[in-house]
C-alpha positions as CSV (number, residue, x, y, z in Angstrom):
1,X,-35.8,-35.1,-30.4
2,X,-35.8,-36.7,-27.0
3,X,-33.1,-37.1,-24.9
4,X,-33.5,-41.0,-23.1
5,X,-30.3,-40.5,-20.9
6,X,-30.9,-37.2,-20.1
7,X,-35.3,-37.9,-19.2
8,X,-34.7,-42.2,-18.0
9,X,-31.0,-41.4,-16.5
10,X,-31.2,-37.9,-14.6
11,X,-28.5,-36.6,-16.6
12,X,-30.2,-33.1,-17.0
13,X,-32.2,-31.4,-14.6
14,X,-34.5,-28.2,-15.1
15,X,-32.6,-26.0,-13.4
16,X,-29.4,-26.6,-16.1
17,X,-31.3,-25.3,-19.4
18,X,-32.9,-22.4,-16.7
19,X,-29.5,-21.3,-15.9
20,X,-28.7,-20.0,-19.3
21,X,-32.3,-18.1,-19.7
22,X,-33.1,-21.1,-21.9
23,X,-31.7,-18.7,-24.7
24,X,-30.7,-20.8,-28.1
25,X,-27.5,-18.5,-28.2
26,X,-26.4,-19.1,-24.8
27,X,-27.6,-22.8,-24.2
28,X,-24.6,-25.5,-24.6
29,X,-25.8,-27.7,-27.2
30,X,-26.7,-30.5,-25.2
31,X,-29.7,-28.5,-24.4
32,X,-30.5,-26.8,-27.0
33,X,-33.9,-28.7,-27.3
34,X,-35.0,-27.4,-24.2
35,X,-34.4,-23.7,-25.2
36,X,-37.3,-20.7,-25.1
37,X,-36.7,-19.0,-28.1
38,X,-36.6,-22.0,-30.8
39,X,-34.7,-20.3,-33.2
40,X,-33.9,-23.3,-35.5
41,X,-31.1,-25.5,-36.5
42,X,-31.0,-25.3,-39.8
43,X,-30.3,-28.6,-41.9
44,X,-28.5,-27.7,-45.3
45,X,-28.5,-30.6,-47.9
46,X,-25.6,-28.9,-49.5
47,X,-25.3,-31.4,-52.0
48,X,-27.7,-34.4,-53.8
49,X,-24.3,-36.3,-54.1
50,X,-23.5,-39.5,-52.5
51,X,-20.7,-42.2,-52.7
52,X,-23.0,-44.6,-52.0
53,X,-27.1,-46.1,-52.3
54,X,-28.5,-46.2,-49.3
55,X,-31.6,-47.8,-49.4
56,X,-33.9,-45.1,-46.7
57,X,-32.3,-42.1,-48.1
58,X,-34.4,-39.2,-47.4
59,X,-33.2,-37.2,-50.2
60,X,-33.0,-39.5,-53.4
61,X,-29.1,-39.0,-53.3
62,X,-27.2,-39.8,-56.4
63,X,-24.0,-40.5,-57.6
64,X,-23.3,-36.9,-59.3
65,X,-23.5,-33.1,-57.9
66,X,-26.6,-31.6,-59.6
67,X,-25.6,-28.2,-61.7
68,X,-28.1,-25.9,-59.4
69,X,-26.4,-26.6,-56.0
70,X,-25.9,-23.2,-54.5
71,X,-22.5,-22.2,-55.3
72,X,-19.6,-20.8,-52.5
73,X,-20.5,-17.8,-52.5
74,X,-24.4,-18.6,-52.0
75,X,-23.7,-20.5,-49.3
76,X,-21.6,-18.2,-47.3
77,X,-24.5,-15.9,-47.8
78,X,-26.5,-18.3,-46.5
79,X,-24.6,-18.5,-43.6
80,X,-23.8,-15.0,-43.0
81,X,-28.0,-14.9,-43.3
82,X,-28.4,-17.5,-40.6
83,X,-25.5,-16.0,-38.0
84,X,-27.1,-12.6,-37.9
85,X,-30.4,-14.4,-37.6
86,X,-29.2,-16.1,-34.5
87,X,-29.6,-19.9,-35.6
88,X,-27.6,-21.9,-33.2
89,X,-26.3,-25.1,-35.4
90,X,-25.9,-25.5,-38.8
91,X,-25.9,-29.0,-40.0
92,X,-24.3,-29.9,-43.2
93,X,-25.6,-32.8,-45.1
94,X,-26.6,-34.4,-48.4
95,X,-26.7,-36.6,-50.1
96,X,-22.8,-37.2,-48.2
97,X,-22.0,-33.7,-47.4
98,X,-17.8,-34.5,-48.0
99,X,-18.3,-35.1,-51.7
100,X,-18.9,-31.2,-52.1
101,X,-15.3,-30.3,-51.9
102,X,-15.6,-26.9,-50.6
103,X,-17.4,-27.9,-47.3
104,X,-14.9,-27.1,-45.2
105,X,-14.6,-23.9,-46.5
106,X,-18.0,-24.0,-45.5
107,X,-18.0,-25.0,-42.6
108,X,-15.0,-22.8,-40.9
109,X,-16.4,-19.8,-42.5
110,X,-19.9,-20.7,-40.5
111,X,-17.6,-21.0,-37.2
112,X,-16.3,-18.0,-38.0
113,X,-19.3,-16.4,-37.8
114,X,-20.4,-17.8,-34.6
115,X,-22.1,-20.6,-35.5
116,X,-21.9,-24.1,-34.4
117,X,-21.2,-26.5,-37.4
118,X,-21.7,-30.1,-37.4
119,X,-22.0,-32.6,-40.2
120,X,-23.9,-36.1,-40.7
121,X,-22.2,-38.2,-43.0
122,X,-21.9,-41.9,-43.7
123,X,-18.1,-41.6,-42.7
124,X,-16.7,-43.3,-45.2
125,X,-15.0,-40.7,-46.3
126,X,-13.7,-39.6,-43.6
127,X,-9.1,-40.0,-43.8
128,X,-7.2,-38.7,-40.8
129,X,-6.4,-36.3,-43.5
130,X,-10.2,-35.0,-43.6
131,X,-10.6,-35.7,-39.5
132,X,-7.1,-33.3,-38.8
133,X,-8.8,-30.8,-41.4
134,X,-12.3,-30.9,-39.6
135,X,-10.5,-30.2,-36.2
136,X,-8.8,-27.5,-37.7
137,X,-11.8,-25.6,-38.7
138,X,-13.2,-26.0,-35.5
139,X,-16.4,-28.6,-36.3
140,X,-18.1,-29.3,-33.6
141,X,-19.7,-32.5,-34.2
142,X,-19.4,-35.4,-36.7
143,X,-22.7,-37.6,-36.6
144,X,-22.0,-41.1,-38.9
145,X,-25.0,-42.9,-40.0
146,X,-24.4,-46.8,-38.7
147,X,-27.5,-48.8,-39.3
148,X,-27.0,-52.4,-37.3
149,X,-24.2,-54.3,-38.0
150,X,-21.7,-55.4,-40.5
151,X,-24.1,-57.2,-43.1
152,X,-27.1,-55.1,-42.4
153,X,-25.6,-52.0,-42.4
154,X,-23.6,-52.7,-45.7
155,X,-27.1,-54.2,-47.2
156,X,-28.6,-50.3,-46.3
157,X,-25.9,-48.2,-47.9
158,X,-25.9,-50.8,-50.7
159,X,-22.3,-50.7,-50.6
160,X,-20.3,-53.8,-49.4
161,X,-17.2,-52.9,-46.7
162,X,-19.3,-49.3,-45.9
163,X,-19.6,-50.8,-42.4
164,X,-15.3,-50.9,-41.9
165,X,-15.0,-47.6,-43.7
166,X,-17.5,-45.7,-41.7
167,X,-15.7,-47.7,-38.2
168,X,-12.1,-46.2,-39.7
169,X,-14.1,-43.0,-40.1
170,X,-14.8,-43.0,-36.5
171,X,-11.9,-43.8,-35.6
172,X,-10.1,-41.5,-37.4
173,X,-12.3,-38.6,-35.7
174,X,-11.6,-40.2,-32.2
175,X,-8.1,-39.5,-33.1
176,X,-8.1,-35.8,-34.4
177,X,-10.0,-35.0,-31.3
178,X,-13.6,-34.8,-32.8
179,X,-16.6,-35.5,-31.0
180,X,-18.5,-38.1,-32.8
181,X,-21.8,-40.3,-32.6
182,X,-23.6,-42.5,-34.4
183,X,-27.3,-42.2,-36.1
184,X,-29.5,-45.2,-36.4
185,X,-32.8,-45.6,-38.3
186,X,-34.6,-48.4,-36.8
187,X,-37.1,-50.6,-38.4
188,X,-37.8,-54.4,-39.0
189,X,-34.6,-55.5,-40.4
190,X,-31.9,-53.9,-37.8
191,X,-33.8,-53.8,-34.8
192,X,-32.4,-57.0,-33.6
193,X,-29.2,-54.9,-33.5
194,X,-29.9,-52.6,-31.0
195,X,-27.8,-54.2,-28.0
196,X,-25.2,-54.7,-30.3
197,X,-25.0,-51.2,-31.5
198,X,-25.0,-50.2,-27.5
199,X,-21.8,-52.4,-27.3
200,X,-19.9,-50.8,-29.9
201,X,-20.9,-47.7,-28.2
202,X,-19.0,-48.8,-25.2
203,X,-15.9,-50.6,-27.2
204,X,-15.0,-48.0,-29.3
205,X,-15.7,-45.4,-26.7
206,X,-18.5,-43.2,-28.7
207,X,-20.3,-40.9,-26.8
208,X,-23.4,-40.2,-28.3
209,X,-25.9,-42.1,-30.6
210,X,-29.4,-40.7,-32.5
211,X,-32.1,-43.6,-32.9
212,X,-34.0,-42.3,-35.1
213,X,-37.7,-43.6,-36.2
214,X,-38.5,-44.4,-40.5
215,X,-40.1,-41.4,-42.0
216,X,-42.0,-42.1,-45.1
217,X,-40.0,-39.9,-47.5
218,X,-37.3,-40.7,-49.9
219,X,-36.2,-43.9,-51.0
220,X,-37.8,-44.7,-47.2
221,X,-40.9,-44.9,-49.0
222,X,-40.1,-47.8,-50.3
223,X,-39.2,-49.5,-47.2
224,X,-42.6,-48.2,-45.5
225,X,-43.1,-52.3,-45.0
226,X,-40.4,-52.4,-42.9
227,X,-41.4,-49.8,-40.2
228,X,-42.3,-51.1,-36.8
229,X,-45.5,-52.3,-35.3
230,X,-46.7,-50.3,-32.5
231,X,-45.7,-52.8,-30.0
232,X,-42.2,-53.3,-31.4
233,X,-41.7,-49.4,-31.1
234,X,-42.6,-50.1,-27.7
235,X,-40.4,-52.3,-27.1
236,X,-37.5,-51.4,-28.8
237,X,-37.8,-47.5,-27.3
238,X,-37.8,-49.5,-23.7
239,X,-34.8,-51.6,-25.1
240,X,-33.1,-47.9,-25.9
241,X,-33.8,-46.8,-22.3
242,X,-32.7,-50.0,-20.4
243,X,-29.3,-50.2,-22.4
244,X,-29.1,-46.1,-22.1
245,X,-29.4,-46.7,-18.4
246,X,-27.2,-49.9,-17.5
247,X,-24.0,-48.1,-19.4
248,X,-24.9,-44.9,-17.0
249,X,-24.8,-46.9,-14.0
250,X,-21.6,-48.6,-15.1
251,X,-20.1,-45.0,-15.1
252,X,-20.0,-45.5,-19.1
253,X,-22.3,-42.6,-19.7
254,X,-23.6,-42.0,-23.0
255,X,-26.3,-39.4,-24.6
256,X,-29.1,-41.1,-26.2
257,X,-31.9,-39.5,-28.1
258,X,-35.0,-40.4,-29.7
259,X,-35.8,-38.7,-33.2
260,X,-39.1,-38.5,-35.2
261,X,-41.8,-39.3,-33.1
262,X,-42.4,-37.8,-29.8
263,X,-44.9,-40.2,-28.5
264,X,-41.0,-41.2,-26.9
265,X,-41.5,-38.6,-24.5
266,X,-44.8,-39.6,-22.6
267,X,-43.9,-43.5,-22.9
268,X,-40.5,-42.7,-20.8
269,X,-42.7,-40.2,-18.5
270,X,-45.6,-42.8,-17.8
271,X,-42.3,-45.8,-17.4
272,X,-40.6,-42.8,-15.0
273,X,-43.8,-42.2,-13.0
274,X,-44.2,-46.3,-12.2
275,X,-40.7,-46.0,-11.3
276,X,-39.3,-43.4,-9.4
277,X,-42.6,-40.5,-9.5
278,X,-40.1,-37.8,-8.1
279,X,-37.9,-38.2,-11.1
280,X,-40.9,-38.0,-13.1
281,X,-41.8,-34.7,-12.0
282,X,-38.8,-33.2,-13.5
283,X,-38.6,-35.4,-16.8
284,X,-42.0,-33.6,-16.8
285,X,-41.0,-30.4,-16.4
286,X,-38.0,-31.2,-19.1
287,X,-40.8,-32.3,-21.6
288,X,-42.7,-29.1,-21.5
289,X,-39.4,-27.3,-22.3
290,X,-38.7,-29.2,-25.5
291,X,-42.1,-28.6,-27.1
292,X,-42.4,-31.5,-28.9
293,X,-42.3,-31.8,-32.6
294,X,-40.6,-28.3,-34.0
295,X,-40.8,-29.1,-38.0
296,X,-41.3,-25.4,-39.2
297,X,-40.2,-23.5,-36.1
298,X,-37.3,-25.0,-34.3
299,X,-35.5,-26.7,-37.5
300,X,-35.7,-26.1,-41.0
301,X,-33.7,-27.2,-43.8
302,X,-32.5,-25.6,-47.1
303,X,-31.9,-27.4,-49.6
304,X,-28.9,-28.2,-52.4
305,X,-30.5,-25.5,-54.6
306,X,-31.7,-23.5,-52.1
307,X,-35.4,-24.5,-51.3
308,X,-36.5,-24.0,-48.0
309,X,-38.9,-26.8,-46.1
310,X,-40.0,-27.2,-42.6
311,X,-37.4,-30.0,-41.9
312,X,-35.3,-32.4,-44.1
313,X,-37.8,-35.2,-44.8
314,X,-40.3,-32.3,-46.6
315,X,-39.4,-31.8,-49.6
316,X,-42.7,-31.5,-51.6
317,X,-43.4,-28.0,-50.1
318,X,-41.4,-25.7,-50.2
319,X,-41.3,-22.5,-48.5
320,X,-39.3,-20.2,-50.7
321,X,-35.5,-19.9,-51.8
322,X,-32.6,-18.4,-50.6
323,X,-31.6,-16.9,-53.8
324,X,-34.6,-14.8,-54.2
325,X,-35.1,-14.2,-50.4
326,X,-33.1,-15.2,-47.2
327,X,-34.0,-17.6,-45.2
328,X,-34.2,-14.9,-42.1
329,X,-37.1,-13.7,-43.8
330,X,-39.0,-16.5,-45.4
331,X,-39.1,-17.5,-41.5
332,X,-40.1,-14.8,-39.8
333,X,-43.0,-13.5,-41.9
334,X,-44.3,-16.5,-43.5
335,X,-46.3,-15.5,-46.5
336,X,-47.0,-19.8,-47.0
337,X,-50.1,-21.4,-45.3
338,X,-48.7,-24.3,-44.0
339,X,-45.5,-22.5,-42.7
340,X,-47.7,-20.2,-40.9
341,X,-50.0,-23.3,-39.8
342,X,-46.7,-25.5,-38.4
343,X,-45.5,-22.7,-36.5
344,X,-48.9,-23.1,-34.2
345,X,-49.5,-26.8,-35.0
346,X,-51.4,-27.4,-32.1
347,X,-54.7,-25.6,-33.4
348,X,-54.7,-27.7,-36.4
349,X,-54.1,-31.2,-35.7
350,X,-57.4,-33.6,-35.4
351,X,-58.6,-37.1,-34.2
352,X,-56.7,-38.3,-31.0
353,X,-54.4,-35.8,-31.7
354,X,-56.5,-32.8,-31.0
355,X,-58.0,-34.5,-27.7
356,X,-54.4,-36.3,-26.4
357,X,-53.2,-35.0,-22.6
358,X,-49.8,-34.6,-24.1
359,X,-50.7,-32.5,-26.8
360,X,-48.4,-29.5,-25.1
361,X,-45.6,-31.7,-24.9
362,X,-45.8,-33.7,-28.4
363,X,-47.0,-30.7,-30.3
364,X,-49.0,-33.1,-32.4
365,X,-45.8,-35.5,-33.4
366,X,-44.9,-35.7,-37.0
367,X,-47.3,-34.1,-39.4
368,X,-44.8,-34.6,-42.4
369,X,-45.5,-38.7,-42.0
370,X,-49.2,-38.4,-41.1
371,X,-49.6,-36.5,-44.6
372,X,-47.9,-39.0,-46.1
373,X,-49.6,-42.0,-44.4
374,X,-53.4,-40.2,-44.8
375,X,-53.1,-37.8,-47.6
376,X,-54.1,-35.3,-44.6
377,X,-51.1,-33.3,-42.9
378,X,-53.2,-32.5,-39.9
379,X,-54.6,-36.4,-39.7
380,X,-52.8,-38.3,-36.6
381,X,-49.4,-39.4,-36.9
382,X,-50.0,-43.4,-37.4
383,X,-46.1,-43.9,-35.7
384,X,-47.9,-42.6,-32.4
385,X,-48.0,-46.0,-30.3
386,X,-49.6,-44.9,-27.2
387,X,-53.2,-46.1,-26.7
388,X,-56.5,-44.3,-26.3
389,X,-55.7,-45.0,-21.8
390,X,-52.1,-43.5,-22.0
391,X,-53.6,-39.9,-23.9
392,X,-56.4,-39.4,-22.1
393,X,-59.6,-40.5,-24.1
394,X,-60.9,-43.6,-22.2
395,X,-60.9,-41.6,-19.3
């Protein structure tokens, strides 16, 4: 995860995560990415169900529950497992996370415990009924899924009119008082959208948004034709930075991040550096706190029936399960290979990746798309767009 407006705008210094100890438990969550410690935001896919077909969907949702979804009292057990553990966030979702009807219970028992609970959803589901309740519990954070606009978005989820329900959705949070923001998977076909996904940022008032680059897993397989060139990555991460950057100097503010490949963070370092090399300094200094990629050490994910994987996109290997042992555990003395491997992913990687300058600060990028992409999951990541000049091996 990169944070544009906070590297490209100044909205963060160093000295901000430093004033907490850069401790996960004391950091406020806008800088959680820049904390010591790492101790992960967990993902839970706490169901496979979904009201509707989106066409990327990471997780093969369907229309029905499956029967080995971990049951109420699994998951509080789960949770109690994660709060003693010290995991900062816990993000419900799915398949969509509000067709398991006891995720609220769910959710205010995690708060309860300490924990900061936040949900991605599509939205459509979300009533004022369902945006009070979420208030009630105390949910911090309600992330909707909005991929371009009205005709592209509703050719995503496969469901026409998702684009007005998931608007009323946000809406309906706005109006119960819930933080919300919007998460965009970019590729050929809503790319074009960008600038007019920044507007509706700054009509309807919606403070944050999550552009987020195609993983090869899922159903996003499938649409592995669709992912950007190099050069359109390029040029749509500059687009990102431009728009994050005229709504900050309009005093309209807004927190935009990057997800999925941290070749984001050099690109807006090396852009910095050209234009204002003090800045870049400390967008420097910001990058080495964040680490880079954290698959496998910073996040993990557990899944519906209680698999544990190094983040929400791996689902061919798991790590474990939750009913046998918790997740505290599986993480902290990995007894699998390529747990163990992730958590010091440096070491491994090869090619350009091995030999790159930013190596400390990317971490080696995505391993779970190079795998996929290669067959190899310590091969370069092929998302990475910057050339052989911008890493360091024509030098």
């Amino acid at each position: 995860m990169i944070g544009i407006s906070k590297l490209y705008c100044g909205t963060v210094e160093p000295s901000d995560a430093l004033r907490y100890g850069r401790h996960s438990g004391s950091l406020p969550s806008h800088l959680l990415q820049f904390s010591k410690d790492k101790k992960p935001v967990v993902v839970w896919n706490c169901t496979r169900a979904c009201n509707l077909k989106c066409i990327h969907c990471y997780a093969h949702a369907k229309a029905t529950c499956e029967d080995n979804e971990l049951t109420t009292e699994e998951g509080k057990a789960l949770i109690d497992d994660l709060a003693a553990f010290g995991a900062p966030v816990i993000l419900f979702s799915g398949g969509e996370p509000l067709m398991r009807k006891d995720m609220p219970e769910l959710a205010e028992y995690a708060v309860s415990k300490g924990m900061r609970a936040v949900i991605s959803t599509n939205g459509t589901l979300i009533t004022r009924e369902v945006a009070q309740n979420l208030k009630r519990i105390g949910l911090s954070y309600v992330g909707i899924s909005m991929d371009g606009m009205e005709d592209i978005h509703d050719h995503f989820r496969g469901e026409k009119g998702s684009f007005k329900a998931s608007l009323e959705g946000i809406k309906n949070c706005q109006e119960a008082g819930i933080k919300v923001g919007l998460r965009f998977t970019m590729n050929r076909m809503n790319v074009k959208d960008i600038p007019a996904v920044f507007k509706l940022l700054e009509e309807h008032d919606i403070p944050r948004i999550c552009f987020y680059h195609l993983v090869y897993a899922g159903r996003g397989v499938k649409i592995g034709d669709e992912v950007l060139s190099h050069e359109e990555t390029r040029k749509a991460v500059d687009l990102i930075a431009t728009e994050a950057k005229r709504l900050h100097d309009m005093g309209k503010s807004k927190e935009v991040l990057t997800v999925d490949n941290h070749a984001d963070g050099p690109h807006i370092y090396l852009r910095m550096l050209e234009e204002d090399p003090e800045r870049a300094k400390e967008v420097l200094e910001l990058l080495e706190m964040n680490e880079g990629n954290s698959s496998g050490h910073g996040i993990g994910c557990v899944s519906w029936d209680g698999s544990v994987y190094a983040d929400q996109f791996w689902r061919h290997h798991s790590f474990g399960n939750v009913r046998q042992t918790p997740f505290s555990e599986i993480w902290t003395k990995p007894e699998d290979d390529l747990l163990l491997k992730l958590k010091e992913k440096k070491k491994h990687v090869t090619g350009r990746c091995a030999k790159c300058k930013w190596l400390d600060i990317c971490a080696g990028n995505f391993r779970v798309r190079a795998e996929a992409a290669t067959g190899d999951v310590w091969a370069p990541d092929p998302e990475c767009y910057l050339t052989d000049e911008e890493i360091g091996l024509s030098e």
